[in-house]
C-alpha positions, -999 to +999 in steps of 0.1 A: -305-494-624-289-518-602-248-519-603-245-552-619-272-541-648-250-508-651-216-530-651-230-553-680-243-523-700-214-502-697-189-529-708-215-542-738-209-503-747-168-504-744-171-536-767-191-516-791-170-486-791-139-503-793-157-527-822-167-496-844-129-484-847-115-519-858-117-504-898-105-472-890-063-469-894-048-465-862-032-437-879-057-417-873-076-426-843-053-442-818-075-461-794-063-464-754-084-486-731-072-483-694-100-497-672-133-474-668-116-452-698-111-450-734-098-425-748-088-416-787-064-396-803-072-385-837-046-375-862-054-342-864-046-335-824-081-340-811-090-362-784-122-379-767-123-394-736-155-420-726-156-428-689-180-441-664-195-426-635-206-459-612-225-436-585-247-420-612-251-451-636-238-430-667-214-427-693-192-393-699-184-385-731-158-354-735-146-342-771-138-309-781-155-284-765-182-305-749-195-327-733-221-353-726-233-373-697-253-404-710-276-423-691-294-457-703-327-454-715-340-492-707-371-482-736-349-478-769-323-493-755-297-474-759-280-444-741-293-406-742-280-382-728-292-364-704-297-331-716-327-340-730-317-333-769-317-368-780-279-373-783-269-411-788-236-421-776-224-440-808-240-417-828-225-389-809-189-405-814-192-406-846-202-375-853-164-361-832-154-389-855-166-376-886-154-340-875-122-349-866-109-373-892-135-371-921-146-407-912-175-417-898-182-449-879-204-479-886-236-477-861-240-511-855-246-523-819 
């Protein structure tokens, strides 16, 4: 994937991310986007942190005690990571969503 493709992707993905929390209370998932980075604080002391990594064309996704390294798949369109165990990001946040505040988010892209 070319930069600019990865660019586009990767911010159509911090819209999304950011768009799926707009109906949770910030209460209890505080949302910080700095840049490359977003990363939320859930009310119960948690924490995720999404970032990209421009040389390899991925996504990072860290929460809890793991975590993920997403790349695009251009086919489904959407990203997988690359472990190879069929882990969506969005569906991936919300499961640390669900685990973390009892809530999980809406999947809509």
């Amino acid at each position: 994937m070319e930069e600019h493709e990865f660019e586009t992707r990767a911010a159509q993905a911090w819209k999304v991310v950011l768009d799926l929390f707009d109906d949770i209370d910030p209460e209890d998932a505080d949302i910080e986007q700095s840049g490359d980075v977003i990363r939320i604080d859930y009310s119960n002391g948690e924490r995720v942190v999404l970032n990209t990594q421009r040389p390899a064309r991925q996504l990072w996704l860290a929460g809890g005690t793991r975590a993920w390294h997403f790349s695009f798949d251009a086919a489904q369109g959407v990203w997988l990571d690359d472990k190879g165990n069929n882990d969506e990001l969005f569906a991936t946040l919300s499961m640390l969503t669900q685990r973390a505040i009892g809530r999980t988010l809406p999947l809509r892209r």
